[in-house]
C-alpha positions in Angstrom: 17.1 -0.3 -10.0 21.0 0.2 -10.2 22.0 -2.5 -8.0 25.8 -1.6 -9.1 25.2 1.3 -7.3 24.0 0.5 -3.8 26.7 -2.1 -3.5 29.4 0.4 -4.6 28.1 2.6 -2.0 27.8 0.1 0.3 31.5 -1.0 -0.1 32.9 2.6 0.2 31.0 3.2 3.9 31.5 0.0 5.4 33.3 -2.6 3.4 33.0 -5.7 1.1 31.0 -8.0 3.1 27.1 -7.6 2.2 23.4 -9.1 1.7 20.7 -7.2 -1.2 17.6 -7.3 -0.3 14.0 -6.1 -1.9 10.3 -5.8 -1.2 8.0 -4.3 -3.7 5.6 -1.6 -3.4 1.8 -2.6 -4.4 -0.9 -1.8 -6.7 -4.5 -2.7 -5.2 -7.3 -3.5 -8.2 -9.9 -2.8 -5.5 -11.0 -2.9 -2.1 -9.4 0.6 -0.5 -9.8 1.5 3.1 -11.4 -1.9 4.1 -8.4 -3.4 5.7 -8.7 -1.3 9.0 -12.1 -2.4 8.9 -11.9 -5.8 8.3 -12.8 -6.2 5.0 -11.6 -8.0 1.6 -8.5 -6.0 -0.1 -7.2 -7.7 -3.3 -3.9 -6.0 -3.6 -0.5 -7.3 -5.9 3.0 -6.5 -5.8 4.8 -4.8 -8.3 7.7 -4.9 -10.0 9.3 -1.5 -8.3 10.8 -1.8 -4.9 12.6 -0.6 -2.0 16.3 -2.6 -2.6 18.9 -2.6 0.8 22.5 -4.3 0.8 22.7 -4.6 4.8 25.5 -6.5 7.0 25.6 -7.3 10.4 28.4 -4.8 12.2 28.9 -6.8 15.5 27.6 -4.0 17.3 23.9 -2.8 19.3 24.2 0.3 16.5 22.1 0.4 13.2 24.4 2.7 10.4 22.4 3.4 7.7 22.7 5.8 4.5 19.2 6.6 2.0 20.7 6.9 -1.4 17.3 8.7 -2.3 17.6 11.2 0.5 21.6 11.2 -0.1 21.7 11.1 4.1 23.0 9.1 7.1 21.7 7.9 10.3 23.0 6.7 13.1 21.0 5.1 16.0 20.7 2.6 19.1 18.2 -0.2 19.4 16.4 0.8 22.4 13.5 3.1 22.6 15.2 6.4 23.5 17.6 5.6 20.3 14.6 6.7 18.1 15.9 8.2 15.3 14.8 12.2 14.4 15.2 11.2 10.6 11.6 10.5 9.3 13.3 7.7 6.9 15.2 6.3 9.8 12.3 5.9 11.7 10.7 3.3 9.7 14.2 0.6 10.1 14.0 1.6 13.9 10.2 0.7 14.1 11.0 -2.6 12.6 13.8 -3.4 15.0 12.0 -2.1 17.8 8.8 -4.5 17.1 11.1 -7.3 17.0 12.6 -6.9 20.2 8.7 -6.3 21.6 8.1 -9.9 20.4 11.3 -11.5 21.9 13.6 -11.8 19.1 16.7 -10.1 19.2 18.4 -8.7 16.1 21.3 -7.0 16.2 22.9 -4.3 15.2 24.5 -3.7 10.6 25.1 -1.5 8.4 22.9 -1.0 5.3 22.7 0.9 2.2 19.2 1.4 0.4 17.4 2.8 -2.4 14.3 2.7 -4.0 12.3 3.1 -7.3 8.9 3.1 -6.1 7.6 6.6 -6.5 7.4 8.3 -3.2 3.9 9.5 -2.6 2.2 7.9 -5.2 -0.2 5.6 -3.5 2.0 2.6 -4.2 3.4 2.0 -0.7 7.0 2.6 -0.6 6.7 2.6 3.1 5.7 -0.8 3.6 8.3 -1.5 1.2 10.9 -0.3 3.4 9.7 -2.2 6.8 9.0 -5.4 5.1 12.8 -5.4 3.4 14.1 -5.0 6.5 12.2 -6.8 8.3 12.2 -10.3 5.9 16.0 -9.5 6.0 17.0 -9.2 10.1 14.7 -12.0 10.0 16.8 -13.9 7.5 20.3 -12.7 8.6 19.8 -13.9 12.2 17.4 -17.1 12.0 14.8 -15.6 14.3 11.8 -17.8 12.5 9.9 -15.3 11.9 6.4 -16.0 9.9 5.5 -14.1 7.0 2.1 -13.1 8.6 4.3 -11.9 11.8 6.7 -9.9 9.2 3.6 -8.3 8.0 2.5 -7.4 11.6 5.4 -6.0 12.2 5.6 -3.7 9.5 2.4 -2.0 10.4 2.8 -1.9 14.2 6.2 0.2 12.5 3.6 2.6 11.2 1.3 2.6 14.6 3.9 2.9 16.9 6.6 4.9 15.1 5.0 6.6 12.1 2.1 7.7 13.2 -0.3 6.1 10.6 -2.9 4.0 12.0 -3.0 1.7 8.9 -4.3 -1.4 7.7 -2.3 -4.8 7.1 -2.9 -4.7 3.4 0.4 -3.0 2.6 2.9 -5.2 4.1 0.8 -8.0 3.4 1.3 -7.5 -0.3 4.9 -6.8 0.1 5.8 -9.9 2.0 3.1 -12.2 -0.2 3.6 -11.2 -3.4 3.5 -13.6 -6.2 4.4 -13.0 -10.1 1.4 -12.8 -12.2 -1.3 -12.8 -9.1 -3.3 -10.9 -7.6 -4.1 -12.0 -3.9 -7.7 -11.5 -1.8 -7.2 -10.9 2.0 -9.5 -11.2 4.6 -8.3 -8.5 6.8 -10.3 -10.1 9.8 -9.0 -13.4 9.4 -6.1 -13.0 7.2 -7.4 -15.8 5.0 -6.4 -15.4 1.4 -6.1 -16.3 -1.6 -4.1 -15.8 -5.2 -5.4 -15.1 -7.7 -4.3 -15.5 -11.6 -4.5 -11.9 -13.2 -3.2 -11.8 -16.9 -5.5 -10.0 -18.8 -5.4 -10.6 -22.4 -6.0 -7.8 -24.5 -5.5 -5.0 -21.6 -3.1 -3.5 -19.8 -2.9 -2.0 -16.5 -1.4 1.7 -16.2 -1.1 4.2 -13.1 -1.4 7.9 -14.0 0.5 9.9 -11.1 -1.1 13.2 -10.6 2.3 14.1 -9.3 0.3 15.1 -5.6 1.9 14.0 -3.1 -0.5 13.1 0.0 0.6 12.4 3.8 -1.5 9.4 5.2 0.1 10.6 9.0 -2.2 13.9 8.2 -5.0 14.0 10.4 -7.6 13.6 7.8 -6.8 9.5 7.2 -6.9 8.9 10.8 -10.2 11.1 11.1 -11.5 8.4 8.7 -10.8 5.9 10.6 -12.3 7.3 13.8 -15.4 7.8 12.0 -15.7 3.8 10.8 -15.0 2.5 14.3 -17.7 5.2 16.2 -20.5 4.1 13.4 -19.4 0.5 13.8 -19.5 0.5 17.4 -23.0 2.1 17.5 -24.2 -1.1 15.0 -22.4 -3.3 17.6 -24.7 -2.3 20.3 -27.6 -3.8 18.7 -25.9 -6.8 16.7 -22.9 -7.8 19.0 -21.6 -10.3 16.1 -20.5 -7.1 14.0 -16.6 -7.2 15.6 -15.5 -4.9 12.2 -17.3 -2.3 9.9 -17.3 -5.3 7.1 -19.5 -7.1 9.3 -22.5 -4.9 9.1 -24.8 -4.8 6.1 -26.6 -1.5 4.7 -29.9 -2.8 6.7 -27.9 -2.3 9.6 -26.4 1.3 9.2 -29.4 2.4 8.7 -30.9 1.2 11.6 -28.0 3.4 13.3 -28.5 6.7 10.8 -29.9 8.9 13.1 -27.6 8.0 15.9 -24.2 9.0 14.0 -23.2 12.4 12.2 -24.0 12.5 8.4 -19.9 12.3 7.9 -19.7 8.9 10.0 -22.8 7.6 8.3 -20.9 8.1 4.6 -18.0 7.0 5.4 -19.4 3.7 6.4 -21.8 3.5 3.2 -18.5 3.5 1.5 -16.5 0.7 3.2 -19.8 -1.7 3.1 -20.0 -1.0 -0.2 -16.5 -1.7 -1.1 -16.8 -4.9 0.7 -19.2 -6.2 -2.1 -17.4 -4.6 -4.7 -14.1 -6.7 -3.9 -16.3 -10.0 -4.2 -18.1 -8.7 -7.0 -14.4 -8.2 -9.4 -13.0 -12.2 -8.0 -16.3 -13.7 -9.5 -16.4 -11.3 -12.5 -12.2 -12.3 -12.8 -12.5 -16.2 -12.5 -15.4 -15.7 -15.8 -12.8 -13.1 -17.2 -15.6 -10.5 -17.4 -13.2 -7.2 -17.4 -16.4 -5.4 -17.9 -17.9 -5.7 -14.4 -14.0 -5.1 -13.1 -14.1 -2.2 -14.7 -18.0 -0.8 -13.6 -16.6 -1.9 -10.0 -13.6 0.1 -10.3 -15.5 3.2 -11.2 -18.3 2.5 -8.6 -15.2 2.7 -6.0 -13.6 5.5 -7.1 -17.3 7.5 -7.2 -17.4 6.2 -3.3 -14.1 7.3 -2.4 -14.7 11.0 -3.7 -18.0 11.2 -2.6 -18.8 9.1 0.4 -15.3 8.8 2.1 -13.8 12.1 0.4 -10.1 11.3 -0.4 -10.0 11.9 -3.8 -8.9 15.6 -5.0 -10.1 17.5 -8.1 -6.3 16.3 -10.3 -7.4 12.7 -9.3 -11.6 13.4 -9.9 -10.5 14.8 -13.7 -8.4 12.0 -14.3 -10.9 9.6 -13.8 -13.3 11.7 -15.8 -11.0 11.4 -18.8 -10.8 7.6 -18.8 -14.6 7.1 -19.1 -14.8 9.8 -21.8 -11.6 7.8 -23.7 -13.7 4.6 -22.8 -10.9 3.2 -20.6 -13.0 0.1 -19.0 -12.3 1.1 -15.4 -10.5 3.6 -13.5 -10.2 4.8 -10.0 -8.2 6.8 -7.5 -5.3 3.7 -5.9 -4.2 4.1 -2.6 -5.2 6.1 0.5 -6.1 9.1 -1.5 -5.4 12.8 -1.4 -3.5 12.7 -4.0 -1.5 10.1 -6.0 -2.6 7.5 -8.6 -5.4 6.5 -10.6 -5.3 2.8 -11.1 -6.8 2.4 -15.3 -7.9 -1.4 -17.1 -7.3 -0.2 -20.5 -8.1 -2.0 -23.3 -4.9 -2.4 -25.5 -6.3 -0.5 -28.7 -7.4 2.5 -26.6 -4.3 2.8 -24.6 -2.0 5.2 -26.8 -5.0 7.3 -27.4 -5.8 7.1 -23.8 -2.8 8.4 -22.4 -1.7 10.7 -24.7 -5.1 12.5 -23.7 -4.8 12.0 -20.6 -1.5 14.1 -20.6 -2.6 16.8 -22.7 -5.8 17.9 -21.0 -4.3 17.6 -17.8 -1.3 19.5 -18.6 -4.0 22.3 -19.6 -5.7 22.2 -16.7 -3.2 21.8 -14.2 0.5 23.0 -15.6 2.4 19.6 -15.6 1.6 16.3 -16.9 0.9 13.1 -14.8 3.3 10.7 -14.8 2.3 7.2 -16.5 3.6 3.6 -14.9 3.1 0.6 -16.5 2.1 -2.2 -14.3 3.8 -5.5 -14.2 2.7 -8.2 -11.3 5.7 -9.4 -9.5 7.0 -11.1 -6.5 7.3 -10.0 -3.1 10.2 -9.6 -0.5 13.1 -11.7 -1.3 17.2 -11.7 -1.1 18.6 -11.3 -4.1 21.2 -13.9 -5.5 24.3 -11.6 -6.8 
């Protein structure tokens, strides 16, 4: 990211005096759609961000200018202020969340741009909240925790956005540590790092260049559907509080109570719940084999059983098992987006330039390919 740049722009809007800030997007090896319901999620940041030079302007007015959308905004901190400008929204959310909690920020000037692809399953929106929500928080001493950050940064999405998401995002985000991997208990928001340096493999995202939009009614329909089969297993086991509570014993008990939809959708996220523990023990042995069978079993789950894959992200992940790529899957919410690959080193050339090929036949354009590097999370930047 041009750094150079956002200051320069900065400087020519509103002066010399300035702050950079950044907070990656995330990959996530496994565990998708379980953090709404309570489950494990075993996410990392990247090294691609969302990167802000902000300054306080002594005023109760937030002036902002999106280098990516080359557009400005101009808004108030209380509720009626609410911004039209979907991009604007998510800054206003954060500020917004704060003031619900009794801190009290006040009003800057800021400047931002980002190189996490937009719509890639990567989470450039939680990238956004938590760089402006670490950096109000650093700017004006409010002692904020990095849990609370994280909190805020989804009740942004809730409340503002429109997306009923999960915590895993921002988590990442705000938590991110070079080289690691982190598991999250969404219930409890216990967790753990993880070391992740896989010798002999690399880790590559293929972008099927689809863009998907998690405020569509389809993510929040999937929702709906785990909390009405959870709340039917609730009624005979009060101890299940979230989906990942229940076992398949006791969805089944509840089959013929829910729709067939309902019942698949929460075969998926139980499933996935095992799946998470299965790739940490199979990681601390360094058995990328099982990673990689896990990683397939998910993506097989997420097209079939909680249908949010598509037919560019269903071929892609065909083409990795016939290249013999060790595991693959669709990242992210779904409808579009990323597969997530484990590549052995030797196959990966092969791998991608067949990827590219056969997909550009199919489809008319060719994915886009990302490296993956582990890095840290939201951060100001020493200049």
């Amino acid at each position: 990211m041009d750094i150079n740049l956002i200051k320069n722009i900065f400087k020519s809007l509103f002066g010399n005096e300035l702050r950079v800030y950044t907070s990656p997007g995330r990959v996530n090896l496994i565990g998708e759609h379980t953090d709404y319901n309570g489950g494990f999620v075993f996410p990392g940041a990247i090294d691609k961000g969302i990167y802000a030079a902000i300054n306080p302007n002594g005023t109760y007015k937030i002036r902002a200018y999106s280098i990516d959308y080359q557009a400005k905004a101009e808004f108030g901190m209380n509720e009626d202020d609410a911004p039209k400008e979907s991009w604007a929204r998510y800054i206003f959310g954060v500020v917004r969340e704060m003031q619900k909690r009794g801190f009290e920020p006040k009003g800057f000037d800021t400047v931002f741009a980002g190189d996490v692809p937009l719509g890639a399953g990567m989470s450039s929106s939680a990238a956004l909240e938590s760089t402006f929500a670490f950096a109000l928080n650093d700017i004006y001493n409010l002692g904020i925790d990095k849990f609370e950050l994280a909190r805020i940064g989804q009740s942004t999405e809730h409340n503002y956005c429109g997306v009923k998401c999960g915590i895993m995002d921002q988590f990442a985000s705000i938590f991110g540590k070079k080289g690691h991997l982190m598991r999250l208990n969404c219930a409890t928001m216990e967790f753990e790092y993880f070391q992740f340096d896989p010798k002999g493999y690399k880790v590559v995202l293929l972008d099927t260049v689809v863009k998907h939009e998690l405020a569509s009614s389809a993510y929040n329909k999937r929702r709906e559907s785990c909390e009405n089969a959870c709340a039917h297993i609730a009624a005979k086991h009060p101890e299940v509080k979230y989906l990942s509570d229940a076992t398949m014993l006791m969805l089944e008990e509840v089959k013929n109570e829910i729709s067939q939809e309902d019942y698949m959708r929460a075969k998926y996220v139980i499933g996935e719940k095992q799946r998470v523990l299965d790739v940490c023990a199979a990681l601390e042995k360094g058995d990328y084999e099982t990673v990689g069978d896990r990683m397939y079993g998910t993506h097989y789950g997420m097209s079939k059983e909680y249908e949010v894959s598509c037919d560019e992200l269903d071929f892609l992940n065909d083409i990795a098992k016939e290249c013999g790529v060790t595991g693959s899957r669709v990242m992210g919410g779904g409808f579009g987006g990323c597969t997530i690959n484990l590549v052995k080193e030797e196959l990966y050339d092969k791998f991608i330039a067949t990827a590219k090929e056969k997909f550009n036949k199919k489809f008319g354009h060719y994915p886009k390919v990302y490296d993956v590097v582990i890095s840290d999370g939201a951060r100001k930047l020493n200049l």
